[in-house]
C-alpha angles and dihedrals in degrees: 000000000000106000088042096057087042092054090046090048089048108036108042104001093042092055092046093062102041088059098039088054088045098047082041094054091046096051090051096044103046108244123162121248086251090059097043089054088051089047096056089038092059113033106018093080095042085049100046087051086050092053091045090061096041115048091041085066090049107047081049094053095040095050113034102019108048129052124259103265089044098072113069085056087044096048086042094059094036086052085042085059098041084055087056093046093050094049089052094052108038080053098047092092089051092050096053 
């Protein structure tokens, strides 16, 4: 079901990707291992709400509010935006 697949995506898969594009971004920036764990300390929470409020919405619209041929282009610009978001958020320490 819907809300099934949408409580799997936030609660375990969600988490997993935050932290894999932040561990991603620190590797291949440089960072030290005390600025990844600030990092993490500091963004990661904040990210993975924003995720639980926003992929609900989208598997809801995707699912029960667009027609059928609709949704891959829907889900393609809400990940494109994701990615955004992610990017934002995994380079904020860096911006401050």
């Amino acid at each position: 079901s819907n809300s099934a697949r949408s409580g799997v995506t936030t609660s375990r898969l969600n988490r997993t990707t935050i932290a894999l594009v932040f561990l991603g971004n620190a590797i291949l920036t440089g960072e030290s291992p005390a600025d990844v764990v600030k990092s993490f300390k500091t963004n990661f929470i904040a990210t993975w709400m924003k995720g639980a409020q926003f992929w609900p919405l989208c598997h809801y619209l995707g699912t029960y509010r667009l027609e059928l041929m609709y949704q891959p282009l829907f889900a393609h610009i809400a990940s494109m935006y994701w990615n955004g978001v992610l990017s934002i958020a995994a380079n904020k320490s860096k911006q401050e």
